[in-house]
Each structure stands twice: as structure tokens, then as C-alpha cells.
PyMOL Python script that loads the backbone (N, CA, C, O; Angstrom):
from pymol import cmd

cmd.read_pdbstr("""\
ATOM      1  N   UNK A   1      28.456  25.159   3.654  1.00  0.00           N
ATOM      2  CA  UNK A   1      27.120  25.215   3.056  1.00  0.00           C
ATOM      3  C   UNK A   1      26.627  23.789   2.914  1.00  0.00           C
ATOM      4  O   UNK A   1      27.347  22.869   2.525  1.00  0.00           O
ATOM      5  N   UNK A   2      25.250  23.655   3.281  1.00  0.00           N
ATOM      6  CA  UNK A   2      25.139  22.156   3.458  1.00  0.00           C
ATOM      7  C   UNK A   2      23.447  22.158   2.290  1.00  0.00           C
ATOM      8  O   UNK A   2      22.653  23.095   2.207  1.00  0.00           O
ATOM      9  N   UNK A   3      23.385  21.232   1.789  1.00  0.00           N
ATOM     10  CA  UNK A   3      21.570  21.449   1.087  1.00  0.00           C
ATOM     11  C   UNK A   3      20.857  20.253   1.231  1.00  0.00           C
ATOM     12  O   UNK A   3      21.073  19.104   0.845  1.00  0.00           O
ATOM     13  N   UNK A   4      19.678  20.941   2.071  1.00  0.00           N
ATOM     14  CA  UNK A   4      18.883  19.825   3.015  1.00  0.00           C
ATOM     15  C   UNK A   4      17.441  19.857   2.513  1.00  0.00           C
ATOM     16  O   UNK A   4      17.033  21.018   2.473  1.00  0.00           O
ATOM     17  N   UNK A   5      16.708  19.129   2.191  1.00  0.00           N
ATOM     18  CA  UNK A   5      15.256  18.965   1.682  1.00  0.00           C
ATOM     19  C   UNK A   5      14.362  19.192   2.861  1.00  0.00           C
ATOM     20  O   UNK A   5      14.689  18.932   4.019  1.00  0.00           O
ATOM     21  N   UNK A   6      12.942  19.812   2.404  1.00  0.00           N
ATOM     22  CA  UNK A   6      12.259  20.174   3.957  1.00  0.00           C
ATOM     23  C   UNK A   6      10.584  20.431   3.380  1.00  0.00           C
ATOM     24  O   UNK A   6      10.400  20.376   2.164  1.00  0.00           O
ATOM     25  N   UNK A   7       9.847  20.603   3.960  1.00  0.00           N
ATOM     26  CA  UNK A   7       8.590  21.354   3.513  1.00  0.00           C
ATOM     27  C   UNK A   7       8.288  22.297   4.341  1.00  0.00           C
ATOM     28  O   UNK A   7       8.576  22.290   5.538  1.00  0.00           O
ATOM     29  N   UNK A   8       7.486  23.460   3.554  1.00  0.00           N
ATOM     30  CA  UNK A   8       7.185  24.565   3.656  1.00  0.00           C
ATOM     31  C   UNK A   8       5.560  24.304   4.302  1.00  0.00           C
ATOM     32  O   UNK A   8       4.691  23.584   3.810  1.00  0.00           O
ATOM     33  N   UNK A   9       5.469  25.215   5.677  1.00  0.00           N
ATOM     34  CA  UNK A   9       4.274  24.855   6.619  1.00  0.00           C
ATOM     35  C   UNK A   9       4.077  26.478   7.355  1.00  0.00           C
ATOM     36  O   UNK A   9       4.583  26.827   8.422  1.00  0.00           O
ATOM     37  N   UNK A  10       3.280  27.245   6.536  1.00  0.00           N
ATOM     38  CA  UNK A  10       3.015  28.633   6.648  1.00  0.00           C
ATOM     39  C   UNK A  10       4.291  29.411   6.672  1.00  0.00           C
ATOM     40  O   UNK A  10       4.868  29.416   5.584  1.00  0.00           O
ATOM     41  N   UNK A  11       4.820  30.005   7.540  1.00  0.00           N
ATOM     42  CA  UNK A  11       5.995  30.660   8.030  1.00  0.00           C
ATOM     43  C   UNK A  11       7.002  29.413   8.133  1.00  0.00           C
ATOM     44  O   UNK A  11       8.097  29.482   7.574  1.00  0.00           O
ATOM     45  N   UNK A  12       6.568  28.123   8.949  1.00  0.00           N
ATOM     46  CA  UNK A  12       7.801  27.196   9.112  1.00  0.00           C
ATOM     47  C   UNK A  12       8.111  26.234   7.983  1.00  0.00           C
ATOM     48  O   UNK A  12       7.365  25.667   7.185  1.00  0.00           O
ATOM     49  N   UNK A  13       9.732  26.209   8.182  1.00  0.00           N
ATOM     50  CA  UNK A  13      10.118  24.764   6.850  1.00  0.00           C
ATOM     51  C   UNK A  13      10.567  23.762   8.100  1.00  0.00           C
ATOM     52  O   UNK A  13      11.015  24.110   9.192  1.00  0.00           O
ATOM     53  N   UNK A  14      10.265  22.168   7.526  1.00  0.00           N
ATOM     54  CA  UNK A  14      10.292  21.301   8.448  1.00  0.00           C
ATOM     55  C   UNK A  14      10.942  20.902   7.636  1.00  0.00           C
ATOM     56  O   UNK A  14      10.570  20.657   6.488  1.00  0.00           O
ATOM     57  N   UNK A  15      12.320  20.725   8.195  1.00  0.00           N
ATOM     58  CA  UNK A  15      13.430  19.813   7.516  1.00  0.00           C
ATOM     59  C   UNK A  15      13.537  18.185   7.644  1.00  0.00           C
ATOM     60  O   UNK A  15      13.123  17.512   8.587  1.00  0.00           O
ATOM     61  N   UNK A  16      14.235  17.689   6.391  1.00  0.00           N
ATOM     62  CA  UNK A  16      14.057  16.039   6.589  1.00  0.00           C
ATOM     63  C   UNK A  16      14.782  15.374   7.426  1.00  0.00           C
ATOM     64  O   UNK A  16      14.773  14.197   7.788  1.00  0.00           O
ATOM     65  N   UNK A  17      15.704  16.690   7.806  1.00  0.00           N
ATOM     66  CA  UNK A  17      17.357  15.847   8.664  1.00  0.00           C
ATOM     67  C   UNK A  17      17.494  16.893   9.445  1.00  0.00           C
ATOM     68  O   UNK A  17      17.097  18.041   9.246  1.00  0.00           O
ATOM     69  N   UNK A  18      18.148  16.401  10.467  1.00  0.00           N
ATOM     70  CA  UNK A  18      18.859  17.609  11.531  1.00  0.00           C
ATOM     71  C   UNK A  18      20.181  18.746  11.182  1.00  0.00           C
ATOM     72  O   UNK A  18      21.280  18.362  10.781  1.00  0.00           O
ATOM     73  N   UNK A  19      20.009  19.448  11.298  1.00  0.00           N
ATOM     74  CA  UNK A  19      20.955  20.396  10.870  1.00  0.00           C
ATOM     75  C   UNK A  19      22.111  20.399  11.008  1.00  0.00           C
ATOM     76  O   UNK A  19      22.961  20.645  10.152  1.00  0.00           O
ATOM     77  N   UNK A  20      22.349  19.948  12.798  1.00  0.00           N
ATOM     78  CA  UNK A  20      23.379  19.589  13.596  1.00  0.00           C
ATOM     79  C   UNK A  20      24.248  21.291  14.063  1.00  0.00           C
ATOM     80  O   UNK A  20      25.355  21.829  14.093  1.00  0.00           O
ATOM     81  N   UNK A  21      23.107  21.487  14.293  1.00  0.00           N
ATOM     82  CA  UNK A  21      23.082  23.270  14.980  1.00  0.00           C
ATOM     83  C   UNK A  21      22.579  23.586  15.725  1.00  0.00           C
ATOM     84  O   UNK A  21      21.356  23.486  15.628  1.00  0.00           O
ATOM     85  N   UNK A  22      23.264  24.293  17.209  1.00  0.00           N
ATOM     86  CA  UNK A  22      22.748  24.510  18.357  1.00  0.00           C
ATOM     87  C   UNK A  22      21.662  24.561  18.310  1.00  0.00           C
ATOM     88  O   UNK A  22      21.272  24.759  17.159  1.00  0.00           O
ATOM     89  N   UNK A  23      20.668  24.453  19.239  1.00  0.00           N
ATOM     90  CA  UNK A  23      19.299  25.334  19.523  1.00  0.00           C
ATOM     91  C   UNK A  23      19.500  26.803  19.402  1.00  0.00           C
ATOM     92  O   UNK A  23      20.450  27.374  19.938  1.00  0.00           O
ATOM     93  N   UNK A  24      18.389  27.543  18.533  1.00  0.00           N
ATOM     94  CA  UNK A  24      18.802  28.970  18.773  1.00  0.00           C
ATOM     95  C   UNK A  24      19.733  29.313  17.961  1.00  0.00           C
ATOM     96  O   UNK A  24      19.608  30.524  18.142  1.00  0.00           O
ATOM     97  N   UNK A  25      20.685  29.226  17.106  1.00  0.00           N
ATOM     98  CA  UNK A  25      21.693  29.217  16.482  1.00  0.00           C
ATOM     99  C   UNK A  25      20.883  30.380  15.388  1.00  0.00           C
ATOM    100  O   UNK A  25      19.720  30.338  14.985  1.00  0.00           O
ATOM    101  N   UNK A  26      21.855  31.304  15.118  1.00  0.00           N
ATOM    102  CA  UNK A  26      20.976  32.086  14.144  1.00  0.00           C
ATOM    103  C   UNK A  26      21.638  31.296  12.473  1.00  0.00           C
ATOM    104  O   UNK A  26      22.628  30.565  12.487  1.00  0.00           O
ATOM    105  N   UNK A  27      21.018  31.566  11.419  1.00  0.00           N
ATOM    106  CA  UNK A  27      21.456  30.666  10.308  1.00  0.00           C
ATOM    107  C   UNK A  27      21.026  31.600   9.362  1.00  0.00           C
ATOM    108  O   UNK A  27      19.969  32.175   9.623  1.00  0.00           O
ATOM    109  N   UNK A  28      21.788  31.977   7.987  1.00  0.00           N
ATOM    110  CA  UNK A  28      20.970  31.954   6.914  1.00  0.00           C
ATOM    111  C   UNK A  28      20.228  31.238   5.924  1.00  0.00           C
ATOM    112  O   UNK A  28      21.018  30.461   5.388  1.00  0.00           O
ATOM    113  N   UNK A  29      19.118  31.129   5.437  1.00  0.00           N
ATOM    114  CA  UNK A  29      18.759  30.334   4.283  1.00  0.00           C
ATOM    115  C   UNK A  29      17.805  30.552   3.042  1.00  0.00           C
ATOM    116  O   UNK A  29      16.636  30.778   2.732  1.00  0.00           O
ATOM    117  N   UNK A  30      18.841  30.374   2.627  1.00  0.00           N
ATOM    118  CA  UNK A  30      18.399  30.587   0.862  1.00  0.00           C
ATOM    119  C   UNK A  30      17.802  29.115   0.110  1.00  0.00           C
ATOM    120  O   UNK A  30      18.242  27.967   0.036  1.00  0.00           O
ATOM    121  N   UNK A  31      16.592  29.797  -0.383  1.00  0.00           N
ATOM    122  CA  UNK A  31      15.273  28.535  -0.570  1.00  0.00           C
ATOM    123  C   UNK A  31      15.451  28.966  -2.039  1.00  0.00           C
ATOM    124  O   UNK A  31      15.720  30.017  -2.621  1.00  0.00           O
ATOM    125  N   UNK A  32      15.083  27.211  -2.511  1.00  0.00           N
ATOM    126  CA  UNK A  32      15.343  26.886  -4.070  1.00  0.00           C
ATOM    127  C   UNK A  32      13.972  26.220  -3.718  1.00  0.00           C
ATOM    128  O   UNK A  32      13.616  25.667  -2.678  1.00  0.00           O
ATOM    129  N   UNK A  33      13.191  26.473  -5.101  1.00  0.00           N
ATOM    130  CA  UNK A  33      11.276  25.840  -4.627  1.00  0.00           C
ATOM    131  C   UNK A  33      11.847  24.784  -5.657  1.00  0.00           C
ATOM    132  O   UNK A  33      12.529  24.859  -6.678  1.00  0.00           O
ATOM    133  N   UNK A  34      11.086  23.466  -4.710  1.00  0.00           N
ATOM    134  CA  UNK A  34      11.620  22.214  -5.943  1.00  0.00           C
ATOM    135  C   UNK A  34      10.039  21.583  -6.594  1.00  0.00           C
ATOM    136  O   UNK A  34       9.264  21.049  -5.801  1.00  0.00           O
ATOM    137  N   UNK A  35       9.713  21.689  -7.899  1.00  0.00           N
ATOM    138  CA  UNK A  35       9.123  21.376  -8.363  1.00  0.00           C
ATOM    139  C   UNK A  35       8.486  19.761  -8.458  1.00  0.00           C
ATOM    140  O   UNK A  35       9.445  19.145  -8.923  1.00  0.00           O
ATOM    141  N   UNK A  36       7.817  19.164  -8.338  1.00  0.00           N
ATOM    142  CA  UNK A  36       7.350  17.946  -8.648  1.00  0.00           C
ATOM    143  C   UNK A  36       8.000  16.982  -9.997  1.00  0.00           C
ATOM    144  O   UNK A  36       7.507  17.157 -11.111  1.00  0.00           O
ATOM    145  N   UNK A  37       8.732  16.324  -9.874  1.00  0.00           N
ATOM    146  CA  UNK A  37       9.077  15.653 -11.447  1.00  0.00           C
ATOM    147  C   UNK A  37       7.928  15.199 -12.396  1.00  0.00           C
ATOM    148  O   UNK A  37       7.199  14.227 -12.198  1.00  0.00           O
ATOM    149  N   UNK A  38       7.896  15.740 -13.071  1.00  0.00           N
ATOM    150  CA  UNK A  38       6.782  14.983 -14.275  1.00  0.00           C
ATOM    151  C   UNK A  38       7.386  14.236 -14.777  1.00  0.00           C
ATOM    152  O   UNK A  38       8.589  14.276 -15.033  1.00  0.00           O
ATOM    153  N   UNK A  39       6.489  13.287 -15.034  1.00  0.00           N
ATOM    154  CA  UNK A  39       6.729  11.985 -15.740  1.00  0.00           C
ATOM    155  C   UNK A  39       6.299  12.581 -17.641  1.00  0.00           C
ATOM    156  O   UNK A  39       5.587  13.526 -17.981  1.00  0.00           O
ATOM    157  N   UNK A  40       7.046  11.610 -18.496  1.00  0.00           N
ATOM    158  CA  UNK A  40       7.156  11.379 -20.047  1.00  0.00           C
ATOM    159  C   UNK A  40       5.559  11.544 -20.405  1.00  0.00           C
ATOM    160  O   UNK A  40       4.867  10.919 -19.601  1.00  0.00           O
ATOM    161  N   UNK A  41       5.042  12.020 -21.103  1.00  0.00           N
ATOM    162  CA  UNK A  41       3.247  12.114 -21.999  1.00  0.00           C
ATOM    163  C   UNK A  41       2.335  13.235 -20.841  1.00  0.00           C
ATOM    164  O   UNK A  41       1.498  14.012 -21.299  1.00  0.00           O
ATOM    165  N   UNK A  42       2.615  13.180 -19.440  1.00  0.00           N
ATOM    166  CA  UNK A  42       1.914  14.396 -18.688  1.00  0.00           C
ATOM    167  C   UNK A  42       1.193  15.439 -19.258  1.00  0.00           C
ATOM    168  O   UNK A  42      -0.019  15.654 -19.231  1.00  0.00           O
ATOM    169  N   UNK A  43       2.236  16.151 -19.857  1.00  0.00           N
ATOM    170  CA  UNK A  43       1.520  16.998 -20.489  1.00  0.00           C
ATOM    171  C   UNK A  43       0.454  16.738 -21.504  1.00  0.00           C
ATOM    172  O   UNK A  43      -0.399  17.583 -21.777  1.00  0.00           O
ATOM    173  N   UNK A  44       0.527  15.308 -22.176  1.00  0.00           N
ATOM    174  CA  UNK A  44      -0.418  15.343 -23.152  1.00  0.00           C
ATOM    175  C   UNK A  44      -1.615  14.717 -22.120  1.00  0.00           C
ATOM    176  O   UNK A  44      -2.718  15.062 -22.542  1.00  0.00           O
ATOM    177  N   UNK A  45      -1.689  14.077 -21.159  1.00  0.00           N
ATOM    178  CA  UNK A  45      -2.768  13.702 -20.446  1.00  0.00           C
ATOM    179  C   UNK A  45      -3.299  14.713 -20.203  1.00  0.00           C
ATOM    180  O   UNK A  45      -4.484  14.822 -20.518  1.00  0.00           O
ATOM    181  N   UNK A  46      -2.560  15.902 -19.503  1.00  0.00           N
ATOM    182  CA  UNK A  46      -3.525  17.081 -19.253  1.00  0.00           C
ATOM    183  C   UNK A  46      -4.280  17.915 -20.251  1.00  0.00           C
ATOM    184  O   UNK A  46      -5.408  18.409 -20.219  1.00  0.00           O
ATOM    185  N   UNK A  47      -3.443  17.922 -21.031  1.00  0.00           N
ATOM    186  CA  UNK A  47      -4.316  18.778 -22.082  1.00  0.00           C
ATOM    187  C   UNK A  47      -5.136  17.963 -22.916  1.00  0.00           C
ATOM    188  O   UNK A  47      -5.915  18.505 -23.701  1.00  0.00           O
ATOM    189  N   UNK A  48      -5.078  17.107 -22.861  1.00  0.00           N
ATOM    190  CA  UNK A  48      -6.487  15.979 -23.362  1.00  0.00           C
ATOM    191  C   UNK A  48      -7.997  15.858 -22.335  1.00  0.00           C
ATOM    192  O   UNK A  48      -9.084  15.281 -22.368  1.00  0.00           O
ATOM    193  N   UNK A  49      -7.288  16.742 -21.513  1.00  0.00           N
ATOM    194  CA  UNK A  49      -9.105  16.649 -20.683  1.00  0.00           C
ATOM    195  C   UNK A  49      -9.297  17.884 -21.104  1.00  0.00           C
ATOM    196  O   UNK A  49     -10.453  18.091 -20.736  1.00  0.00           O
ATOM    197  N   UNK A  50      -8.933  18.838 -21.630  1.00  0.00           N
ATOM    198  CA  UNK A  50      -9.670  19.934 -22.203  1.00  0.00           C
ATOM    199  C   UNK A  50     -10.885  19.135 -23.271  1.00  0.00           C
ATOM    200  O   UNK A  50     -12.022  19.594 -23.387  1.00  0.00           O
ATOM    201  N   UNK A  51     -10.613  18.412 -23.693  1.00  0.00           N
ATOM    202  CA  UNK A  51     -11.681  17.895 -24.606  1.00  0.00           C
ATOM    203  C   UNK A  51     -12.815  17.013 -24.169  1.00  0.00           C
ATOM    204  O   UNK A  51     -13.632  16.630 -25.007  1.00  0.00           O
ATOM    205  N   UNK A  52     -12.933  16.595 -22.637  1.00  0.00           N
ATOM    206  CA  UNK A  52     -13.731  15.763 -22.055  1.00  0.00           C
ATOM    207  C   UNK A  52     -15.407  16.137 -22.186  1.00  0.00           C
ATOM    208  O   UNK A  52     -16.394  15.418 -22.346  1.00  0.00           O
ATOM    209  N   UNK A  53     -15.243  17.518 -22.050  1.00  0.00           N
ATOM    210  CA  UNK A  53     -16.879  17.853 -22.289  1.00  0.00           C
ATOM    211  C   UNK A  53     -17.511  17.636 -23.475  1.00  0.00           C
ATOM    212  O   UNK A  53     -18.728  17.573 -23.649  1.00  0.00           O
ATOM    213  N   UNK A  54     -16.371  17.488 -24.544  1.00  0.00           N
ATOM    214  CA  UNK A  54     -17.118  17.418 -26.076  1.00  0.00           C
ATOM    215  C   UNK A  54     -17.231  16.200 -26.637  1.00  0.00           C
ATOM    216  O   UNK A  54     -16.469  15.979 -27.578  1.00  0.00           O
ATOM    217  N   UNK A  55     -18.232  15.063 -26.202  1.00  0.00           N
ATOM    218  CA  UNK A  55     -18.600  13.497 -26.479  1.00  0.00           C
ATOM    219  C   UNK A  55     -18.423  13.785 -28.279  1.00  0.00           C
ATOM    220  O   UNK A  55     -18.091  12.728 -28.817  1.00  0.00           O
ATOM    221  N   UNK A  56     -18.539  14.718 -29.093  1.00  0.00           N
ATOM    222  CA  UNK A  56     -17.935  14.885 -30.470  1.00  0.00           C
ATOM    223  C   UNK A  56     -16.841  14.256 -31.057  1.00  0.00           C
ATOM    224  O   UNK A  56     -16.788  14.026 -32.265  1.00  0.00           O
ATOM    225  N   UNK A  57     -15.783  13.907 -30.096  1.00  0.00           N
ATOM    226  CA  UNK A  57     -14.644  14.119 -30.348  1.00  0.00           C
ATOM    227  C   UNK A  57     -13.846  12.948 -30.834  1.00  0.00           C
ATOM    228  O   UNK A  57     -13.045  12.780 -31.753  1.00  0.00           O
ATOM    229  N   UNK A  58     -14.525  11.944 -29.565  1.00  0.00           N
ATOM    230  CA  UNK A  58     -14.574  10.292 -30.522  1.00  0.00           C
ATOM    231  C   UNK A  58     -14.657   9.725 -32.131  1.00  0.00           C
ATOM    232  O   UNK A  58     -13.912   9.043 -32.834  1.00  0.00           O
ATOM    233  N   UNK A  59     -15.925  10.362 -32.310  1.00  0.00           N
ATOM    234  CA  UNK A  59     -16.104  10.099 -33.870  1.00  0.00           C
ATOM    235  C   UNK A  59     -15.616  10.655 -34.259  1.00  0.00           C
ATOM    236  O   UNK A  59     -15.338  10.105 -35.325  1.00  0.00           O
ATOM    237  N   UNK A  60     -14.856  12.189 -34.217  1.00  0.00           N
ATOM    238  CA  UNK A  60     -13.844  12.984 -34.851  1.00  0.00           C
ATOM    239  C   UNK A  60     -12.787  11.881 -35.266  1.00  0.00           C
ATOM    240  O   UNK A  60     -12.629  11.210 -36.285  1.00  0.00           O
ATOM    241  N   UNK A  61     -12.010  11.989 -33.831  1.00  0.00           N
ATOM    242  CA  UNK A  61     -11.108  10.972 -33.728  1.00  0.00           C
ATOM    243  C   UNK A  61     -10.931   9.455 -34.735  1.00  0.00           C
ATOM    244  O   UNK A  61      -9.918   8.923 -35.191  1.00  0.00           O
ATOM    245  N   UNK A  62     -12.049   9.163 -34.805  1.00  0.00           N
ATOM    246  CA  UNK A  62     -12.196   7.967 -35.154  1.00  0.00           C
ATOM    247  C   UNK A  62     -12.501   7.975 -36.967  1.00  0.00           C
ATOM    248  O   UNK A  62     -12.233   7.148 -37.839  1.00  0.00           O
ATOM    249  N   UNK A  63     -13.083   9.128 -37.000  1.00  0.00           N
ATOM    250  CA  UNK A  63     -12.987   9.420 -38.581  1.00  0.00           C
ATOM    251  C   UNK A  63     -11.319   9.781 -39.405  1.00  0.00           C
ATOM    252  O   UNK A  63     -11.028   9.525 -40.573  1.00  0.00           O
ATOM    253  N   UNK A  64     -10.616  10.302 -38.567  1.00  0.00           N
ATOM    254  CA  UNK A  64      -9.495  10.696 -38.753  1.00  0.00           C
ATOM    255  C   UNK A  64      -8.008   9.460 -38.727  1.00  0.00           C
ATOM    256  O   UNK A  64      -6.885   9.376 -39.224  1.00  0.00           O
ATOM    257  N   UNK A  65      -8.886   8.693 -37.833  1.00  0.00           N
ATOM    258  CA  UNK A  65      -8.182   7.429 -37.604  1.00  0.00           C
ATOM    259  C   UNK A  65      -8.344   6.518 -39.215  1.00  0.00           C
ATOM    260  O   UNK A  65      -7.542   5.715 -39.692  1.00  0.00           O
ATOM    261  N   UNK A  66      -9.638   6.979 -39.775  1.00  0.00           N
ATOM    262  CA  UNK A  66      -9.886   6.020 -41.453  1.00  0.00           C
ATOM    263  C   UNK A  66      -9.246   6.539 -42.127  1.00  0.00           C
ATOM    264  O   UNK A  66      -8.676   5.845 -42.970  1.00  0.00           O
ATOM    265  N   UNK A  67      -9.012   7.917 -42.123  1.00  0.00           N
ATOM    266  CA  UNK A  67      -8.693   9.010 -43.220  1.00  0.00           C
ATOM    267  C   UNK A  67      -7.303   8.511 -43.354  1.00  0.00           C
ATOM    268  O   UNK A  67      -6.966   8.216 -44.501  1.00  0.00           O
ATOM    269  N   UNK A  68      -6.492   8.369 -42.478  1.00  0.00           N
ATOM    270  CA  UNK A  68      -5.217   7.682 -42.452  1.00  0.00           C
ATOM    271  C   UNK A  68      -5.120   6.693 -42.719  1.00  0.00           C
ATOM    272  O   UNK A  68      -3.953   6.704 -43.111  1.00  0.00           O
ATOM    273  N   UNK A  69      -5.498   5.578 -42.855  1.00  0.00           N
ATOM    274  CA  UNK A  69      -5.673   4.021 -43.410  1.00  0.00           C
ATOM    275  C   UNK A  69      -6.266   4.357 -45.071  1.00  0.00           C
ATOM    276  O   UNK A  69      -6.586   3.443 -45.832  1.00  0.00           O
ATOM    277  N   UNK A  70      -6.328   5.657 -45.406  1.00  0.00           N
ATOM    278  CA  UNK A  70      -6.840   5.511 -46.671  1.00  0.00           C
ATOM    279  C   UNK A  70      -5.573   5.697 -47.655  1.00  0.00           C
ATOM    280  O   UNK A  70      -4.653   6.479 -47.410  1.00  0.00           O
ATOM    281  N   UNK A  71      -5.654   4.794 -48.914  1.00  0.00           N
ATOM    282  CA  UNK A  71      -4.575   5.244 -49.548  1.00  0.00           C
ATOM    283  C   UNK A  71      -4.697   6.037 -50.031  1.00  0.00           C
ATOM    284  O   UNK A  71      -5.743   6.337 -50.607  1.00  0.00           O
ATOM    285  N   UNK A  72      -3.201   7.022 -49.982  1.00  0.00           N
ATOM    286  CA  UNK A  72      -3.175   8.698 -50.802  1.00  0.00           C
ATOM    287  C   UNK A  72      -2.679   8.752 -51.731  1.00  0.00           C
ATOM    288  O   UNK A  72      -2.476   9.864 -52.219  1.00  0.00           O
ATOM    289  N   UNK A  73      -2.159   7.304 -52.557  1.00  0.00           N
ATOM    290  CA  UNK A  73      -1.292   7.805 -53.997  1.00  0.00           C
ATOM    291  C   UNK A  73      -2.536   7.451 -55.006  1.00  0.00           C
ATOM    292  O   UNK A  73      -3.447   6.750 -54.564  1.00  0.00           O
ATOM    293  N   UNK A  74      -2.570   7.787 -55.962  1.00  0.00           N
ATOM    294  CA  UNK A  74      -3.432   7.975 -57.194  1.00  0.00           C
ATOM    295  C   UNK A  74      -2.860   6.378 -57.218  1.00  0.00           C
ATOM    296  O   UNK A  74      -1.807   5.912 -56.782  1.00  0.00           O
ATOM    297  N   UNK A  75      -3.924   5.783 -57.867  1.00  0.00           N
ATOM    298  CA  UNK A  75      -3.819   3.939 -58.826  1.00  0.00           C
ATOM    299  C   UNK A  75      -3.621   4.595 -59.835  1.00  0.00           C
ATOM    300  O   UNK A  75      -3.822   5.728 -60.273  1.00  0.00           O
ATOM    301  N   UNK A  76      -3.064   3.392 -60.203  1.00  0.00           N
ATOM    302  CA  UNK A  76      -2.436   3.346 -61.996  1.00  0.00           C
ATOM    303  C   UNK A  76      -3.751   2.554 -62.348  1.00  0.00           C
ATOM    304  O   UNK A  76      -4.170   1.749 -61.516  1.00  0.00           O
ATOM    305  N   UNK A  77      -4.411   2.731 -63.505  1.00  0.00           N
ATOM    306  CA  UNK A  77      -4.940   2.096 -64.446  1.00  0.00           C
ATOM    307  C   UNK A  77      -4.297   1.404 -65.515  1.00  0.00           C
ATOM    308  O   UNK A  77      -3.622   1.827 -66.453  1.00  0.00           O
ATOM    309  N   UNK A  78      -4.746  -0.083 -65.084  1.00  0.00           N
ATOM    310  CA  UNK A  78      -4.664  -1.177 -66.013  1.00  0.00           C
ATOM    311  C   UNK A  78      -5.184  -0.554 -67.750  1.00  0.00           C
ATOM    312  O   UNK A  78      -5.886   0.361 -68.182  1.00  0.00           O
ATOM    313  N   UNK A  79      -4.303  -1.749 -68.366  1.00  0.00           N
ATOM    314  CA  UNK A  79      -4.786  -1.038 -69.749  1.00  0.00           C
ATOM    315  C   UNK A  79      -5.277  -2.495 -70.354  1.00  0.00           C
ATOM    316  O   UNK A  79      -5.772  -2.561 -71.479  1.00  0.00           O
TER     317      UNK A  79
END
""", "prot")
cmd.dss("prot")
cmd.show_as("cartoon", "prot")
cmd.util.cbc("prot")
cmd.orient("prot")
């Protein structure tokens, strides 16, 4: 059993390497679909253009960005 990388071209797979099998040779083959590697944050790039149509979202953003710089513990009063 040998496992060889190839692309898929309607009915034909075009392999990256030679098989090293007659012409004509009958063969079985069992196909594993190989996915694209994603890279680390992907997913958050994509689902951040769901929000591209809504120019809203900035100042959202950006209000939310103060809300956090605000302090949340109660002051003590001086006496």
C-alpha cells in the first residue's frame, strides 16, 4: 500500500508521482479528501465580514472599547 497526493479533474485524479505500475495495470483506490490547512484566527476573519455591511459597528466597537477603560470598582470617599 503506497499513499500518493494527486488532484481530482472530473472523473480523473492526476497524481504528483508515478506509481511505478504497468500501463493498464488494474489498481484499487481508496480516496481520503484532504482539506486545506487553516491557519490560527481564520475563522475569526471570516466571520467578521458578516458585519461588513453594517458601517454601525465601528462606533459600537469603539464605544465598547471606553466601556472597558472605565473603572468598575466603586471609589472610596475621602473623609
Amino acid at each position: 500500500m503506497k499513499a500518493i497526493h494527486g488532484k481530482v479533474h472530473g472523473k480523473t485524479i492526476e497524481l504528483d508521482e508515478d506509481l511505478g505500475v504497468a500501463e493498464g495495470q488494474d489498481v484499487e483506490v481508496h480516496v481520503k479528501i484532504l482539506y486545506p490547512s487553516k491557519t490560527w484566527g481564520e475563522g475569526i476573519v471570516r466571520s467578521a465580514g458578516g458585519w461588513a455591511d453594517h458601517p454601525e459597528m465601528d462606533s459600537i466597537m469603539e464605544e465598547i472599547q471606553r466601556n472597558r477603560k472605565l473603572e468598575r470598582r466603586p471609589q472610596m470617599e475621602s473623609e
